[in-house]
KEZA-280206 format. One line per 4 residues: number of its first residue (from 1); for each residue x, y, z of C-alpha. Coordinates in nm, 4 decimals. Layout:
<nodes>
NUM) X Y Z  ...
</nodes>
This chain:
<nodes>
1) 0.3215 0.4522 1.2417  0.0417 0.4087 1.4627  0.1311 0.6869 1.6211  0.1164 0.9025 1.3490
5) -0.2130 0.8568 1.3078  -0.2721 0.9319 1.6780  -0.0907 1.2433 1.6267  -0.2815 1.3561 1.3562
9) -0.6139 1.3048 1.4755  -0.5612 1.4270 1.8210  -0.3115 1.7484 1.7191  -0.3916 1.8504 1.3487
13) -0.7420 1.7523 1.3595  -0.9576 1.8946 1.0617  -0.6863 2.0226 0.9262  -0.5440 1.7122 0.8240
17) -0.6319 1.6420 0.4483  -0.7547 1.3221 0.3154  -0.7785 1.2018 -0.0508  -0.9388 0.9064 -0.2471
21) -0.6472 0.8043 -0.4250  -0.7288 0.5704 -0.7825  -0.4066 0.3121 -0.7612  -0.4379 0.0615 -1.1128
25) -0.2837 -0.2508 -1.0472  -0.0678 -0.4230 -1.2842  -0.2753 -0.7695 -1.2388  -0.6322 -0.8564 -1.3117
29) -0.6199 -1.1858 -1.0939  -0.8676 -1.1714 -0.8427  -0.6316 -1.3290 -0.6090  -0.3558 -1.0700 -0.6459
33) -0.5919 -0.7707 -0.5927  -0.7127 -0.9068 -0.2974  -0.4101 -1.0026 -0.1415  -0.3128 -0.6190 -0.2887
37) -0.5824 -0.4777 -0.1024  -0.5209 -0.6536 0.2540  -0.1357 -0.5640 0.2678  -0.2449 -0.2024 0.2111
41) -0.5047 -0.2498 0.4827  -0.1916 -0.2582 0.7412  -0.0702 0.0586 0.6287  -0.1822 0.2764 0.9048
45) -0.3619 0.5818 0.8039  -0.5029 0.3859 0.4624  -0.7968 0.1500 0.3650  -0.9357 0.0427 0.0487
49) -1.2579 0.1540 -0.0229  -1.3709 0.0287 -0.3489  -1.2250 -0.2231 -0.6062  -1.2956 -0.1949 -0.9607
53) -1.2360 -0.5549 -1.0651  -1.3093 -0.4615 -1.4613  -0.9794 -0.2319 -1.4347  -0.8112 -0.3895 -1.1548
57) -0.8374 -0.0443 -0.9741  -0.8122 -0.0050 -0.5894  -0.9645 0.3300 -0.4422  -0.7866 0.4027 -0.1089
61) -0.8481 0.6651 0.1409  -0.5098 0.8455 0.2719  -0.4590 1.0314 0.5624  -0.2262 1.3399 0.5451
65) -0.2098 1.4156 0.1547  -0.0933 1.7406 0.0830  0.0305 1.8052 -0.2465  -0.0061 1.5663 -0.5453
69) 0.3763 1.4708 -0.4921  0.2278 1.2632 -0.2017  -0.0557 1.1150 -0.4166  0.2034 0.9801 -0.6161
73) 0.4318 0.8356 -0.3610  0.1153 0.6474 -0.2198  0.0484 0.4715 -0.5627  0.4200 0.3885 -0.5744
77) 0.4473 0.2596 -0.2556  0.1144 0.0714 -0.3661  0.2358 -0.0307 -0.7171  0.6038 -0.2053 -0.5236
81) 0.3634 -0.3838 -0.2959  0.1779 -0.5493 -0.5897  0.5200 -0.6481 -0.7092  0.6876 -0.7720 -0.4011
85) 0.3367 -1.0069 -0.4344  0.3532 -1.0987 -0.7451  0.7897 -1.1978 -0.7316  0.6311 -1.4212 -0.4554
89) 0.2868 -1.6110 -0.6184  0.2366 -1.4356 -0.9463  0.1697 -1.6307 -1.2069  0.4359 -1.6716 -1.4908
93) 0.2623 -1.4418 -1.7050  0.2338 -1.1714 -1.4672  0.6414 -1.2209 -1.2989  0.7473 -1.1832 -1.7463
97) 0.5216 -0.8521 -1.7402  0.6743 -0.7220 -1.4345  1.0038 -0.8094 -1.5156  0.9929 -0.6698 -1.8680
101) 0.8459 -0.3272 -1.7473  1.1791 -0.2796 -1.5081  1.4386 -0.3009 -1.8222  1.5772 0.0061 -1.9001
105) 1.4587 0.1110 -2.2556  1.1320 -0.1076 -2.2272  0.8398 0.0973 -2.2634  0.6339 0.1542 -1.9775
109) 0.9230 0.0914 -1.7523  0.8138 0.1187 -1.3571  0.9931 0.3507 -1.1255
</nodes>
């Protein structure tokens, strides 16, 4: 991965198109945003820029986004990394929400 990055600096250059990407997180624990945030961090190409703790919003910067079909898969991939955190320390609450959103027929259901 790291080499993508390398790649795209050194080869595409300017031409390689960033975005601020808004990603709203399922949990308003300040613990599960955080931990949100760092496991992004590791993404290469990515880094959180801003939290908005009153909407539990992360703001990441993305290398390499070039139609909104990729803004999309970034939130997703975002949005499964919440919820890979919050099967593992998520409180009660939170693991019924997730759970319930991932029935088929449930309103809201994730992808």
């Amino acid at each position: 991965a790291s080499f993508l990055v390398l790649y795209l600096a050194v080869v595409k250059g300017p031409s390689v198109r960033s975005a601020i990407v808004a990603v709203p997180l399922r949990s308003h624990s300040d613990l599960m945003v955080t931990a949100t945030g760092h496991v992004i961090s590791l993404i290469p190409g990515s880094l959180v820029v801003e939290v908005d703790r009153s909407t539990s919003t992360l703001y990441l910067h993305a290398l390499n986004m070039k139609t909104e079909e990729d803004i999309q898969k970034i939130r997703r991939e975002v949005q499964d990394i919440e919820a890979r955190l919050i099967r593992i320390m998520g409180t009660r609450e939170e693991l019924d929400a997730l759970q319930s959103e991932q029935r088929p027929g449930v309103k809201g259901a994730a992808l």
